[in-house]
C-alpha positions in Angstrom: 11.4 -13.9 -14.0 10.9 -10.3 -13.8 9.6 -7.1 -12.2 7.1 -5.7 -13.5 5.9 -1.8 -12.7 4.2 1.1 -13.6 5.6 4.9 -14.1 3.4 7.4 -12.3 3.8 11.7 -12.9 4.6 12.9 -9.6 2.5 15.8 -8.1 3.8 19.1 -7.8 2.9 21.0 -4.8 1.0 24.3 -4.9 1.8 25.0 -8.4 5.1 24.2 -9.2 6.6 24.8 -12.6 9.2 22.8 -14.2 9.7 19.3 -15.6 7.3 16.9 -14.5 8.9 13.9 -12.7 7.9 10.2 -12.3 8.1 7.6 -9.8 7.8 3.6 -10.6 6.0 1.6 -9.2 6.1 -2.1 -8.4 2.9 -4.4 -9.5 2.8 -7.6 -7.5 1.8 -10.6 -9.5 0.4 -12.3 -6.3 1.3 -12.7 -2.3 3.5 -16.3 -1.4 1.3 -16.9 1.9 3.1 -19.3 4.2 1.9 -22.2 3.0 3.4 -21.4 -0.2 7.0 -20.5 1.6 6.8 -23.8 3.6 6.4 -25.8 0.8 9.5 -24.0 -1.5 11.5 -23.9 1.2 11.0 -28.2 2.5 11.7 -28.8 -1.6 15.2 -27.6 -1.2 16.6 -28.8 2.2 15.9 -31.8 3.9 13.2 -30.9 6.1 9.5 -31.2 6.1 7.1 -28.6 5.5 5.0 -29.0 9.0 8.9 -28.4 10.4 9.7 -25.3 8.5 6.2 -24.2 9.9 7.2 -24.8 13.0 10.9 -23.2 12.7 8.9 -20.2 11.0 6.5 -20.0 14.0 10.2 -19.9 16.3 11.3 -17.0 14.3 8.6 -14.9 14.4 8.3 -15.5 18.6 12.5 -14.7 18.5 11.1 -11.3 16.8 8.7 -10.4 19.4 11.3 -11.4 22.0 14.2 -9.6 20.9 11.8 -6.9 20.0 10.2 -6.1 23.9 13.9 -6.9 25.1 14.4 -3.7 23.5 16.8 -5.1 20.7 16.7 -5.3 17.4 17.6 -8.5 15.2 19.9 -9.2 12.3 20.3 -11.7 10.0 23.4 -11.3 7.4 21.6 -12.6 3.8 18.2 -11.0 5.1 18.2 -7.7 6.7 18.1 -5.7 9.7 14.9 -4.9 12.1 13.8 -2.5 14.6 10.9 -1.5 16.1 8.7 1.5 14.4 7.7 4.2 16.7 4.5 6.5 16.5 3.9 9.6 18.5 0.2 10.8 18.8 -0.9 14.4 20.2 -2.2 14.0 23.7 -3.7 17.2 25.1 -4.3 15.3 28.4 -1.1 15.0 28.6 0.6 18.4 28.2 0.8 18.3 24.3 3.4 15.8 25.2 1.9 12.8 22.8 1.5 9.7 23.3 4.5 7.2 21.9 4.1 3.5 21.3 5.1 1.1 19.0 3.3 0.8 15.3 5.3 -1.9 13.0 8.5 -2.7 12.6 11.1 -1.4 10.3 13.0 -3.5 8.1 16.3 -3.0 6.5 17.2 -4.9 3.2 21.3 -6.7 3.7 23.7 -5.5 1.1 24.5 -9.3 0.2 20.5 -9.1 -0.5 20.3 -5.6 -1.9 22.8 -6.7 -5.0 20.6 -9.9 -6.0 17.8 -8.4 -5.9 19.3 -5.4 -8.5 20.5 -8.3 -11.3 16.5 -9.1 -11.5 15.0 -7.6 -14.8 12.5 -5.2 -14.7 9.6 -4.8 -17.1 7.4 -2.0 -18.0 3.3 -2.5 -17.7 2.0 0.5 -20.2 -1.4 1.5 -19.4 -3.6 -0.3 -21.1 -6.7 2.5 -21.8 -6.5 6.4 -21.8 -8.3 7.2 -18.7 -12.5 8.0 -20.1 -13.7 11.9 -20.4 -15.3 13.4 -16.9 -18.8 12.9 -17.9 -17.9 9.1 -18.9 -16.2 8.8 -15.2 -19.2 10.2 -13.6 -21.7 8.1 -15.5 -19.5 5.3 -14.4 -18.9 6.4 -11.2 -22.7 6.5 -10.3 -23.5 3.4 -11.8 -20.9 2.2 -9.1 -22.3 3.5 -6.5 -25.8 2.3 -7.2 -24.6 -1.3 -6.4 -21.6 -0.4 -4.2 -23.1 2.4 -2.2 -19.7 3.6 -1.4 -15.4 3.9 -2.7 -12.7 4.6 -1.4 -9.8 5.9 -3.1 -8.3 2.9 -3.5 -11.6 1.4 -4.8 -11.8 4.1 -7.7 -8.4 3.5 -8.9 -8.9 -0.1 -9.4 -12.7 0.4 -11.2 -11.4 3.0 -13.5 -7.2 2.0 -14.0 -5.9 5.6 -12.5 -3.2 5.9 -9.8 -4.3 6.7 -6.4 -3.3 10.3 -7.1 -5.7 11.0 -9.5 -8.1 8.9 -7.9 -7.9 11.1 -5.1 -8.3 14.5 -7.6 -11.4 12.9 -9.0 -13.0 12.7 -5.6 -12.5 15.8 -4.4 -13.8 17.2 -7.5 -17.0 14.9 -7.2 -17.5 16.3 -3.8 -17.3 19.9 -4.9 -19.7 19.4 -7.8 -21.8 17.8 -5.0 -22.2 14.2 -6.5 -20.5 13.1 -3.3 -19.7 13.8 0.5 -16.7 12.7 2.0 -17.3 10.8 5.3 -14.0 10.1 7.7 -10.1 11.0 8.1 -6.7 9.8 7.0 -6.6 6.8 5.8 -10.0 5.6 7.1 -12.0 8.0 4.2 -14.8 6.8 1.9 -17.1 8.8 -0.3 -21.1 8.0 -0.2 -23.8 9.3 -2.5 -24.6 13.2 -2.2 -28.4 12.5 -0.9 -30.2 14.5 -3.6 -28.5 12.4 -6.1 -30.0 9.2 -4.1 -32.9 10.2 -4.9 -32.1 10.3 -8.8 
């Protein structure tokens, strides 16, 4: 068993000069739902899988407990957890913001931290060069004639880029006015500029 990932250039802000620098990136070969969990975890005790369910369904409620007790839980071969807090501008309220809680932050145990460094790791290469910009924008309208919108995350699946460049292509589809940019943050799509609807 292994790890596989991905090495990605790191941008450089505004310019930058120097030695480019990478970041990996972990590829998930799939998700173990909790049907999935139940079932490894009743083949190595003694206990059914409906009762690990239901042990499961304990632990999570001990979470939330702890959680608006205003704790935070730990569990030696697991990890620590705490809640994650977000602050929003609130001009109603004196630029003060507006504070509540978001997620939870977690907080990998030393005794797990050292297993999970003996696992192997094993580098994906990329398996095409990414096409020329004309190719990409043949491609990408193509797309958009049956999908009618992307996101960024949308383009760097269809055409095997990181989200970075995904991102770069975009923008530059937007200034060359193929697209418009509709949205903020995380919650941004790109439609079809309306003259080239009509194309």
């Amino acid at each position: 068993m292994s790890i596989k990932f991905k090495a990605y250039y790191t941008p450089k802000p505004n310019g930058r000069k120097g030695m480019r620098l990478t970041h990996a990136r972990a590829i998930s070969r799939g998700t173990y739902n909790l049907e999935k969990v139940c079932r490894l975890i009743s083949e190595r005790s003694a206990v059914s899988s409906a009762e690990v369910k239901s042990v499961l369904d304990s632990f999570a409620w001990v979470v939330e407990l702890a959680l608006e007790d205003g704790c935070h839980i730990e569990l030696d071969d697991l990890g620590y957890f705490s809640p994650s807090l977000k602050t929003t501008p609130n001009k109603e309220n004196g630029n003060k913001g507006t504070v509540y809680v978001d997620g939870i932050n977690y907080r990998c145990s030393t005794s797990l931290r050292k297993k999970l460094r003996k696992i192997d790791l094993e580098f994906e290469k990329d398996k095409k060069k990414l096409d020329n910009w004309e190719t990409r924008k043949d491609k990408l309208l193509k797309y958009m004639k049956d999908w009618e919108s992307v996101t960024p995350r949308a383009y760097a699946k269809e055409f095997g880029c990181s989200r970075y460049r995904a991102e770069i292509d975009l923008k530059k589809f937007v200034e060359e006015g193929v697209l418009v940019k509709v949205g903020y943050r995380n919650k941004v799509m790109y439609l079809l500029a309306a003259d080239k609807q009509k194309e």
